[in-house]
C-alpha positions in Angstrom: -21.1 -232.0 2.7 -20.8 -231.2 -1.2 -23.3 -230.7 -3.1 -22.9 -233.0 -6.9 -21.4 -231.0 -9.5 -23.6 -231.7 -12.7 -21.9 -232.9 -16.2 -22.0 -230.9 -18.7 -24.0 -231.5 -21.9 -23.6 -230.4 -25.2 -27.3 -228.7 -25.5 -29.4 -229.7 -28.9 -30.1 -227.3 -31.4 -34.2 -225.6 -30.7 -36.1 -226.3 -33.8 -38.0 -222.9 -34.7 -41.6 -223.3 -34.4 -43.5 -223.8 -37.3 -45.4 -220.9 -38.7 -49.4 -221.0 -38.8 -50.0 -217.3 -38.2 -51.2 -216.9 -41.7 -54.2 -219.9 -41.3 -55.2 -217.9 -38.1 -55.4 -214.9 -39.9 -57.5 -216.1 -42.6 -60.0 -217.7 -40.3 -60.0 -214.6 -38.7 -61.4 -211.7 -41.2 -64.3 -212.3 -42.5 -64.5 -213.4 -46.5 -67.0 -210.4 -47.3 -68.5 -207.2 -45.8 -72.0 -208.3 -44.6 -74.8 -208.5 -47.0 -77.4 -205.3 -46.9 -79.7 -207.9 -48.3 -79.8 -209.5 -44.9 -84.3 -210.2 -44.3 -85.6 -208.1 -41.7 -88.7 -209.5 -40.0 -91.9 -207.7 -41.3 -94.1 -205.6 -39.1 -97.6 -205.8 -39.2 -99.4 -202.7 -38.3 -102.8 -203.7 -36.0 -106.1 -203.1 -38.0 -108.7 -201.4 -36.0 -112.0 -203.3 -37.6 -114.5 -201.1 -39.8 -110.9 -198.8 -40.1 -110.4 -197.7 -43.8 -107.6 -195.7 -43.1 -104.3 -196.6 -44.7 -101.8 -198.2 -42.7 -98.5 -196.1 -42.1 -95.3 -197.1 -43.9 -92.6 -198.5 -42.4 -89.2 -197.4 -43.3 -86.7 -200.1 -42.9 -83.2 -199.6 -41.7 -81.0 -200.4 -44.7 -78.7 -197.6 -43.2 -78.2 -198.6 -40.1 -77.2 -202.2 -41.0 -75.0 -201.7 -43.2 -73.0 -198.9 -40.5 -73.2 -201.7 -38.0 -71.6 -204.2 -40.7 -69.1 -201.9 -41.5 -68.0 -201.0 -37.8 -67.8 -205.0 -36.9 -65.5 -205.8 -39.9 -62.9 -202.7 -38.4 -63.1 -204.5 -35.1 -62.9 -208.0 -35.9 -59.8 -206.3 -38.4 -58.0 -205.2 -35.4 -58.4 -207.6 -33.4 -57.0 -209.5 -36.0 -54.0 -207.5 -36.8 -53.2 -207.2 -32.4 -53.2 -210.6 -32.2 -50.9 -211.2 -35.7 -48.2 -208.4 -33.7 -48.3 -210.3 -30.6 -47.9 -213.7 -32.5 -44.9 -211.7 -34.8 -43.4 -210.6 -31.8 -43.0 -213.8 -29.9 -41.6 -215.7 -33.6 -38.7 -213.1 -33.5 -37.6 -213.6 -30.1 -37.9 -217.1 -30.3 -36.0 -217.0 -33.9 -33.4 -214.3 -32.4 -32.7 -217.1 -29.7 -32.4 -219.7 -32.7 -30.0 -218.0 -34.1 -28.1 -217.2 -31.9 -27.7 -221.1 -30.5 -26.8 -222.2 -34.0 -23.9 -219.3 -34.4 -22.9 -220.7 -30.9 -22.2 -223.8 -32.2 -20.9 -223.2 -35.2 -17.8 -220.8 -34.0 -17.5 -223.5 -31.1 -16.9 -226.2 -34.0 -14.9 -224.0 -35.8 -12.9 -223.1 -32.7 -11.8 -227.3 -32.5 -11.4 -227.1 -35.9 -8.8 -224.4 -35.3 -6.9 -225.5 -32.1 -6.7 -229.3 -34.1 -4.6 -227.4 -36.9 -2.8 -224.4 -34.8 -4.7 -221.8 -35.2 -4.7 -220.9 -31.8 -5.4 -217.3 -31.9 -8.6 -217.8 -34.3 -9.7 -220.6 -31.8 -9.4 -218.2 -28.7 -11.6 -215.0 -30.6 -14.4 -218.0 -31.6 -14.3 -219.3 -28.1 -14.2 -215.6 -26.2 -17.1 -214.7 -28.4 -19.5 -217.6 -26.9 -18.2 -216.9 -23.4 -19.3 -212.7 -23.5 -21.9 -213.0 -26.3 -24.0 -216.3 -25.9 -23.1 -218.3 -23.0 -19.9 -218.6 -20.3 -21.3 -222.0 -19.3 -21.7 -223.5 -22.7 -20.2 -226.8 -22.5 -16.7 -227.2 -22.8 -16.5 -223.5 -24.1 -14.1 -222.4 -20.7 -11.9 -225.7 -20.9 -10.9 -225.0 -24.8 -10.5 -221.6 -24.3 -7.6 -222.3 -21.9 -6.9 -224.4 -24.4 -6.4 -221.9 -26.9 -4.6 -219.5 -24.6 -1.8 -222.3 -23.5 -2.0 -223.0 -27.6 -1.1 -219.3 -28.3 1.4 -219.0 -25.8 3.5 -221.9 -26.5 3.3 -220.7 -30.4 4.7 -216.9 -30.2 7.6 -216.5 -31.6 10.5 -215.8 -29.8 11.8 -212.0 -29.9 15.2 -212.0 -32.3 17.9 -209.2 -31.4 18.1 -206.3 -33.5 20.6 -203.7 -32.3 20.2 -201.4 -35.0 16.6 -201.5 -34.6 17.0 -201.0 -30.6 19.1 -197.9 -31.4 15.8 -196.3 -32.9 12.8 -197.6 -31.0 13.7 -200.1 -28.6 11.1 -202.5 -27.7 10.2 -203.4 -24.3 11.3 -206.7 -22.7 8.3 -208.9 -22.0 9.7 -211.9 -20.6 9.2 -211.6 -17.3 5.3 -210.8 -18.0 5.5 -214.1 -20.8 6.7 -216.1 -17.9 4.2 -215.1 -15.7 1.3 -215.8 -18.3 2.4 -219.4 -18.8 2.3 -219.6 -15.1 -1.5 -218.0 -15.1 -2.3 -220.6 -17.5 -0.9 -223.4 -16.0 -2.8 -222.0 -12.0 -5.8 -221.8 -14.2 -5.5 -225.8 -15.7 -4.4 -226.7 -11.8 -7.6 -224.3 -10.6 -5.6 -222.5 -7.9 -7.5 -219.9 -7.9 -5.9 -217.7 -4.9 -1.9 -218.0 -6.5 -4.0 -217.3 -9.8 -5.7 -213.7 -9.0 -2.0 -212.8 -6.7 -0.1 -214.0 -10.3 -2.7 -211.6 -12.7 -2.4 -208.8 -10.6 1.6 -208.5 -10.3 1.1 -209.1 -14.0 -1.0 -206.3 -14.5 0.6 -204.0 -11.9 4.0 -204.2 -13.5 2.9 -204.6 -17.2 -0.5 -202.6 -18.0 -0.4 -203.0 -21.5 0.8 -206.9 -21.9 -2.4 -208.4 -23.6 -5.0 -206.8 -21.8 -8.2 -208.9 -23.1 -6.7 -212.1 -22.4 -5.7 -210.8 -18.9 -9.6 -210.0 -18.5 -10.6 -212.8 -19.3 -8.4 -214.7 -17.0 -9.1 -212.4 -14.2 -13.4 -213.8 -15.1 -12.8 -217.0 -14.9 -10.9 -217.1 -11.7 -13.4 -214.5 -9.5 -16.0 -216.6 -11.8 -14.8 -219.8 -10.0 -13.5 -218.8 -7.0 -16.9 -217.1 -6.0 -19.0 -220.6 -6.5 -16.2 -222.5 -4.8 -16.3 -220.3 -1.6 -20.4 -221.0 -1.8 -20.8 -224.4 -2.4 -17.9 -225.8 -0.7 -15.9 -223.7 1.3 -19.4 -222.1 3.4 -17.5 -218.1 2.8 -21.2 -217.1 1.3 -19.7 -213.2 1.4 -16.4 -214.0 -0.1 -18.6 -216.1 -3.1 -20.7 -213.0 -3.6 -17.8 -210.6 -3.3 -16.2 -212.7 -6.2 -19.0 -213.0 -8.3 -19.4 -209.8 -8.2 -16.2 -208.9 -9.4 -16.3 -211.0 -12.3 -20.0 -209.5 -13.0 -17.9 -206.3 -13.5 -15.5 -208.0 -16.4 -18.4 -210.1 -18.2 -22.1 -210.7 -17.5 -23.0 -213.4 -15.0 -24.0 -217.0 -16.4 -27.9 -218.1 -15.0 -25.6 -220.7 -12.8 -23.1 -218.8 -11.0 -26.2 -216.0 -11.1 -28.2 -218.3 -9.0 -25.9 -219.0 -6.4 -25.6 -215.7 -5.4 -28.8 -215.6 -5.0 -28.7 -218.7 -2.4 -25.7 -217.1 -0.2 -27.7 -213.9 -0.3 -30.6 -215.6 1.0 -28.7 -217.1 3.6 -27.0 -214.2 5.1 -30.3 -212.5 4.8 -32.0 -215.1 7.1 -28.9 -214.7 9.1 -29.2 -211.1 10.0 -32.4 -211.1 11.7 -31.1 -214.2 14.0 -32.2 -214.0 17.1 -33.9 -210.7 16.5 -36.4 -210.9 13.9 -37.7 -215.1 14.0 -40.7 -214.5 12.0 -38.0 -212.8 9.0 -35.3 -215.6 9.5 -38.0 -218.2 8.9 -39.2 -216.5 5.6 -35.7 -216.1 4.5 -34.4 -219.8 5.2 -37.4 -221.2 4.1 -37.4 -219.5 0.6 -33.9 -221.1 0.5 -34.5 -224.4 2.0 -37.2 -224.4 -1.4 -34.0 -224.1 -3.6 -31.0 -225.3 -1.8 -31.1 -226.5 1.6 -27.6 -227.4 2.0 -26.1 -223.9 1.4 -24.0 -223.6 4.8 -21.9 -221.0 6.3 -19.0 -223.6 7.3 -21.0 -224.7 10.5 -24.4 -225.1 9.5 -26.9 -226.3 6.9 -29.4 -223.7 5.2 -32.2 -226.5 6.4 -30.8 -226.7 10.0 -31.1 -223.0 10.1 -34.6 -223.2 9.4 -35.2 -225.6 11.8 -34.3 -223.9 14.5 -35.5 -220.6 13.1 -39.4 -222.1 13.5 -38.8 -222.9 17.5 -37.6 -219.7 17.9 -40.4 -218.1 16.3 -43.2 -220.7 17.8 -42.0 -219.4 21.5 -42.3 -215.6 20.4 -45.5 -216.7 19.5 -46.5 -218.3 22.6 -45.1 -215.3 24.5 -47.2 -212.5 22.5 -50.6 -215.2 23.2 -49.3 -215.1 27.2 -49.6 -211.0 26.7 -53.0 -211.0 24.5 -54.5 -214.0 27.6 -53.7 -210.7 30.1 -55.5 -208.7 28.2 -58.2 -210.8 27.8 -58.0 -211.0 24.0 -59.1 -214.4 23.9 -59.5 -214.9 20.3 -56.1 -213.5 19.7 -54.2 -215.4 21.8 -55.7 -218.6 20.4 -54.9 -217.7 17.1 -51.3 -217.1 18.1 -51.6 -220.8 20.1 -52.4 -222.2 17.0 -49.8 -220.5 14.5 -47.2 -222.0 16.9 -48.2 -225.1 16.6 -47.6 -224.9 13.2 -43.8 -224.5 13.6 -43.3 -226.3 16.7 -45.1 -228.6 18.7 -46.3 -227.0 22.1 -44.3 -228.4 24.7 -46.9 -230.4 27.4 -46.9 -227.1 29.7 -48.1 -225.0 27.1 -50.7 -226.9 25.8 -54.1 -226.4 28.7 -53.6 -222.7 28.3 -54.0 -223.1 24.7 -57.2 -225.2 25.6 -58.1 -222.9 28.0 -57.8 -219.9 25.4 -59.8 -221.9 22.5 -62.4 -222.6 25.1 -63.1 -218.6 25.9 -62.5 -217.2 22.6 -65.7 -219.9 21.9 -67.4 -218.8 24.9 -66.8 -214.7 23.8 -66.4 -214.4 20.2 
C-alpha cells in the first residue's frame, strides 16, 4: 500500500505583522512621576479631658512617598522596556523569515525568467540558492533546476582544435565525463535513482575536477529521493535513513524528507525490542501509529505492529499478576489484571482470577 504523494503548492507570501509595540509602550509608563501632593489622612491625637498639655506634632512622610514613587516608576520602566525586547525580538525573527520568503520568490521568478530566454547558467545559481539557502522542497524549485542543468548542458560550446595551443598547455578531454553528465541528467528526469548514484560516482572517480557543485548537487537529490522512496514505498526503512543521511552530509535536510526519518527510525526502534521488551515496542509503535501508521518494513504495517505489540504485552502482564497472586500481593496483581485489559481483552480463562484478585485486594487493602 502507498501512501498519497501531496501536490505541490506554490506557498503565499506571510504578510509581516503590523507593529503596535509603540501604543503598548505608551500605555505602559506612566505620564508623570507621582504627585508629593498626594492627601494623607490626618491623625487626631486622643485628648485626655481637663488635659492642657499640647498635643505632639506629627511629622508627615513627604520623604518616604516620594522614594516609593520614584522606585515604582523604575519598575514599571523595566518592565516596560523587557517586555518591548521580547516583543523586538519576536518582530525580527518573524521579519527575518519574511524576507527571506520574498527573496525566495523572487530569484525563483527570476530563475523562469532566465531558462525562458537561455540563460541557463544564471537560472541554475538562482535555483541552487533556494534549494541550500531557503528551501529544497519549495515548489517546483528541484524540477527547474534539472531544468537548468539539461539547459546548460545542451548550450556549452563544443571544444574547437587548437594544435598550437595543445603544444603549450594541452587541455584535458572531457567528453567522456560530458557524456556521462547528459546521461545523469537524463536518469535524474527518468528518476532512476540506483543507475543514477553508479553513473555520478564513475563520474567523479575518473574525473574529480569536472563540475564539482553541480555533481553535489546531483549526488542530493538522488540520496534525497532515493532515501523517501525506500521508506514510503519500498518498506527498506534502514536503506531510507542510510540515504538521507548521506544527502544530509551534501545539504541540510528539508522538514519532509526530515520527518520520514524520523518514522523509519521509530519503526526499527519498536522493532528491536520485539519479542523482548513489549511494554517498549508498544511505546515505540504507538508514537508512530500517532503520525504514520502505514510505515511498513515490506511485510507489515506500523499499525499491525502495534496491534500485536499490545497482546504481547497484556500476557506479560497477566504473567507478572500470576507471580504478585503467589505472593499474595493482591492489590498488585489486580492492578496488573486491569492494565491488561487495557491492551487486550482477557481471554475467558483469565478473567475469575482477575475477579478473584479484585475481590481480596478489597477485602486486604
Amino acid at each position: 500500500m502507498q501512501p498519497p504523494n501531496s501536490e505541490d503548492t506554490q506557498p503565499g507570501i506571510p504578510v509581516p505583522p503590523e507593529d503596535n509595540t509603540s501604543n503598548s509602550l505608551d500605555q505602559a509608563l506612566p505620564t508623570s512621576l507621582p504627585s508629593s501632593d498626594v492627601p494623607l489622612p490626618e491623625t487626631q491625637p486622643l485628648m485626655r479631658e481637663n488635659d492642657n498639655s499640647a498635643p505632639p506634632v506629627t511629622k508627615r512622610p513627604w520623604g518616604r512617598w516620594i522614594l516609593f514613587g520614584l522606585i515604582g516608576y523604575l519598575f514599571i520602566g523595566g518592565l516596560a522596556a523587557l517586555g518591548a525586547n521580547q516583543v523586538g525580538s519576536a518582530r525580527i525573527a518573524t521579519t527575518a523569515q519574511w524576507v527571506a520568503a520574498v527573496e525566495a520568490v523572487k530569484q525563483f521568478n527570476w530563475g523562469i525568467q532566465d531558462l525562458e530566454n537561455g540563460r541557463c547558467d544564471n537560472a541554475r545559481i538562482r535555483f541552487q540558492f533556494i534549494i541550500e539557502n531557503y528551501d529544497p522542497t519549495y515548489p517546483g524549485v528541484q524540477k527547474n533546476y534539472i531544468n537548468a542543468l539539461i539547459c546548460l548542458d545542451s548550450t556549452a560550446p563544443l571544444a574547437t582544435a587548437n594544435p598550437e595551443a595543445a603544444t603549450i598547455t594541452p587541455t584535458p578531454d572531457t567528453r567522456g565525463a560530458e557524456e556521462k553528465f547528459s546521461l545523469a541528467l537524463q536518469l535524474l528526469a527518468n528518476e532512476e535513482w540506483d543507475t543514477l548514484l553508479d553513473t555520478l560516482d564513475s563520474l567523479r572517480k575518473n574525473n574529480p575536477n569536472y563540475r564539482p557543485i553541480d555533481i553535489d548537487g546531483l549526488y542530493y537529490l538522488a540520496h534525497r529521493s532515493r532515501g523517501v522512496d525506500r521508506i514510503l514505498i519500498g518498506g527498506n526503512l534502514e536503506g531510507g535513513i542510510f540515504d538521507l543521511n548521506r544527502a544530509e552530509k551534501i545539504g541540510p535536510l528539508d522538514s519532509e524528507a526530515a520527518g520520514y526519518r524520523q518514522w523509519a527510525t521509530l519503526y526499527l526502534n519498536g522493532l528491536s525490542f520485539w519479542g523482548i521488551d513489549w511494554g517498549q515496542a508498544v511505546y515505540y509503535f504507538g508514537q508512530l501509529v500517532q503520525l504514520a501508521p502505514n510505515v511498513w518494513d515490506g511485510s507489515y504495517y506500523a499499525q499491525d505492529r502495534l496491534a500485536t505489540a499490545q497482546v504481547g504485552y497484556s500476557e506479560q502482564l497477566i504473567r507478572q499478576a500470576e507471580a504478585m497472586l503467589t505472593a499474595r500481593g493482591w492489590c498488585e496483581a489486580h492492578n496488573l489484571y486491569k492494565e491488561a485489559a487495557e491492551y487486550a481483552p482477557l481471554e475467558p480463562i483469565v478473567v475469575p482470577t482477575a475477579d478473584w484478585a479484585e475481590v481480596k485486594c478489597r477485602n486486604n487493602p
